[in-house]
C-alpha positions as CSV (number, residue, x, y, z in Angstrom):
1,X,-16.3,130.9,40.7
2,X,-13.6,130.0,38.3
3,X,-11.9,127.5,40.8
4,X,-15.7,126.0,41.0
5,X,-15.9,125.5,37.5
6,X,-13.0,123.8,37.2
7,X,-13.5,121.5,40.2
8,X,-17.2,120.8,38.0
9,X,-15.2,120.2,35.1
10,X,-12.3,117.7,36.6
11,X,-15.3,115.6,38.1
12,X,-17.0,115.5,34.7
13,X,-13.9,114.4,32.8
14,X,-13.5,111.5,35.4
15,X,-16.9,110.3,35.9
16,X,-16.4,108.1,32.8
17,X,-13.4,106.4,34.5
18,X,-15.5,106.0,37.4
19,X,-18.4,104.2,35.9
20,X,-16.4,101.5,34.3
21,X,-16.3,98.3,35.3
22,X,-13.8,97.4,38.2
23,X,-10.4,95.7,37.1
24,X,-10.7,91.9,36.6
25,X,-9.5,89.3,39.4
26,X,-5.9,88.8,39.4
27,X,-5.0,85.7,37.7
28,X,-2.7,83.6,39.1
29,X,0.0,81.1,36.7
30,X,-2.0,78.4,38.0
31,X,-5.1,79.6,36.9
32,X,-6.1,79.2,32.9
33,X,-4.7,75.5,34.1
34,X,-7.6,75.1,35.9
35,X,-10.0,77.1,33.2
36,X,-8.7,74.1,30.8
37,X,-9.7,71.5,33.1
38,X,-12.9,72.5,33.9
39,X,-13.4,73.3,30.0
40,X,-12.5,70.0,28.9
41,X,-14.6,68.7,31.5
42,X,-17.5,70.1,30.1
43,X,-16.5,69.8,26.6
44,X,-16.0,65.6,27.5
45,X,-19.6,65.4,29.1
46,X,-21.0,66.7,25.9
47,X,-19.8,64.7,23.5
48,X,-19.8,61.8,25.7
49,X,-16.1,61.0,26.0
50,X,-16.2,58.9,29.3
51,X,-12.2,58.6,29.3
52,X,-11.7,62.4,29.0
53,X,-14.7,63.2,31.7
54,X,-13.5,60.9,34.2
55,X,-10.2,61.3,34.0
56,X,-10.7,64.9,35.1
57,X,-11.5,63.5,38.6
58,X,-9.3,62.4,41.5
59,X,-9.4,58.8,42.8
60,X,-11.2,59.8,45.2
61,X,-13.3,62.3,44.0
62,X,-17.3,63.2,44.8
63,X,-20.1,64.6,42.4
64,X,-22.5,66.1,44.2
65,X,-26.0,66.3,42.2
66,X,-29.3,68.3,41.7
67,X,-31.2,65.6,43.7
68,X,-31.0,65.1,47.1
69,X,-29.9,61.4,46.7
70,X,-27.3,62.2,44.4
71,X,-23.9,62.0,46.1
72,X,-22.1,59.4,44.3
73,X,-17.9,58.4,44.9
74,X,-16.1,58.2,41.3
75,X,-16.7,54.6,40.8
76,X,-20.3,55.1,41.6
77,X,-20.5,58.1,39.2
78,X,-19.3,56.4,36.7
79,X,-21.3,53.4,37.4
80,X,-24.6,55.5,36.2
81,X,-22.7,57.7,33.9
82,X,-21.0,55.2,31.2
83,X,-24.1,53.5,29.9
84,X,-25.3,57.1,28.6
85,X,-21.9,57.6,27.1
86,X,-21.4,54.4,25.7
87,X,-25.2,55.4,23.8
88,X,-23.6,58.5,22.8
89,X,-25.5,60.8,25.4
90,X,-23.9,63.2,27.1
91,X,-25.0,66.5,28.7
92,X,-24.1,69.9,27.8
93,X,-23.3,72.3,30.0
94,X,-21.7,75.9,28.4
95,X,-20.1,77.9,30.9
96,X,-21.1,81.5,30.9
97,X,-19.4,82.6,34.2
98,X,-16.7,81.3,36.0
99,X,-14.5,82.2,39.4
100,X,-11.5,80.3,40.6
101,X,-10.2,81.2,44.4
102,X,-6.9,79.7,45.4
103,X,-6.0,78.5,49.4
104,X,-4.0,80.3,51.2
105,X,-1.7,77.1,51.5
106,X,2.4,77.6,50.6
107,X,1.8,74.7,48.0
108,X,-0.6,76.5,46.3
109,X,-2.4,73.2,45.1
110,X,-5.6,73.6,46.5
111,X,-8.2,75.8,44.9
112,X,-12.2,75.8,44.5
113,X,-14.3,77.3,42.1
114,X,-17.8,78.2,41.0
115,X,-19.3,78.5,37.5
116,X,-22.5,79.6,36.0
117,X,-23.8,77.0,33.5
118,X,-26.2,77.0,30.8
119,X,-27.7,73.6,29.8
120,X,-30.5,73.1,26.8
121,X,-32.2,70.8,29.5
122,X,-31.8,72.6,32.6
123,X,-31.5,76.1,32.0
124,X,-29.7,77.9,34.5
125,X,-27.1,75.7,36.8
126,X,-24.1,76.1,39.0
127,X,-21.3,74.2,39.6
128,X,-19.0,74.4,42.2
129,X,-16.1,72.4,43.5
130,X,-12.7,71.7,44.7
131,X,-9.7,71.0,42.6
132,X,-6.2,69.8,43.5
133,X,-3.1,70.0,41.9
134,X,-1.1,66.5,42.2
135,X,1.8,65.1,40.2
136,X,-0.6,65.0,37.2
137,X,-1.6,68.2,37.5
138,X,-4.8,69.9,38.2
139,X,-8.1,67.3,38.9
140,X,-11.4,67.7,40.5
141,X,-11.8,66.5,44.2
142,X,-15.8,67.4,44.5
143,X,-17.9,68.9,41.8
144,X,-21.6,69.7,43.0
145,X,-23.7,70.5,40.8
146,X,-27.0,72.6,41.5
147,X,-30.2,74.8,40.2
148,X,-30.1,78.1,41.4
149,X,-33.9,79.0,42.0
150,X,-34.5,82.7,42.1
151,X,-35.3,84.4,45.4
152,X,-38.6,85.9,44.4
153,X,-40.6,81.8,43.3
154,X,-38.1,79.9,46.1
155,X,-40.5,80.0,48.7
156,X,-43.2,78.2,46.0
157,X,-40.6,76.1,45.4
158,X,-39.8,74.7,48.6
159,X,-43.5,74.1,48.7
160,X,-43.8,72.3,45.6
161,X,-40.7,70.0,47.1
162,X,-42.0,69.9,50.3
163,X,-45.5,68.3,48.9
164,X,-43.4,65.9,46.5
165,X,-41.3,64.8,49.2
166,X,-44.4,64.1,51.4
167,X,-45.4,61.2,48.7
168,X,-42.4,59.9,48.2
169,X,-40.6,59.1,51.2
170,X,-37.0,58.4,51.2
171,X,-34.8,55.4,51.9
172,X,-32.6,56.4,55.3
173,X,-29.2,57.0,54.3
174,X,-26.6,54.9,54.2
């Protein structure tokens, strides 16, 4: 009886340890370089800052966004991005969640990431994306930007795009 009770009482002093949360991902040294990046990303498309938000990209870079016709290249991004910012309009977006996994490459310059967003116009978003480390240090290679839609309305959703799409036929792609 005794040796049961104190079995009952080891388990109750751990159970506290076992109820916490589990240890946080390892961070690499490469990794609050790319928190900044994407931070002053975010921070440049909200106050507008054209130079600062673009210059996070690579040449060659992609931004992927919510609509179905939005893939544009850099210069194309930035081609229907600079009159807003030259108005002073930019978009917030406030991180609230954000993951960073590296690639199992030797040069350890590769990495892609995914963050939850909150945005006064479109509530909930995610972004994910690619980033590469070059001579000037980190930049974004593909950013895609979308709208998570909850499990339990997606199937009304797809409807409701399914119906929209139906009246407004798209160009083929090019």
């Amino acid at each position: 009886m005794r040796s049961m009770l104190g079995l009952l009482f080891a388990v109750a002093l751990s159970a506290p340890a076992l109820a916490q949360d589990p240890p946080p991902l390892i961070v690499t040294p490469e990794e609050p370089a790319i928190h900044r990046l994407l931070d002053g990303f975010n921070a440049a498309a909200a106050r507008a800052d054209g130079e600062a938000y673009f210059g996070a990209f690579t040449p060659n870079a992609v931004f992927v966004g919510t609509d179905i016709t939005e893939r544009w290249t850099l210069a194309e991004f930035r081609a229907f991005a600079e009159p807003y910012f030259a108005e002073g309009k930019g978009w917030t977006y406030t991180p609230t969640r954000r993951r960073v996994t590296f690639a199992d490459i030797e040069c350890g310059c590769v990495a892609w990431f995914e963050e939850d967003l909150q945005s006064p116009s479109y509530g909930t978003t995610r972004g994910t994306g690619v980033v590469v480390k070059g001579a000037d240090g980190w930049r974004i290679a593909q950013y895609v930007l979308t709208i998570p839609i909850p499990n339990d309305i997606a199937k009304d959703v797809v409807a409701d795009i399914k119906a929209w799409e139906a009246e407004h036929p798209r160009p083929a792609p090019h």
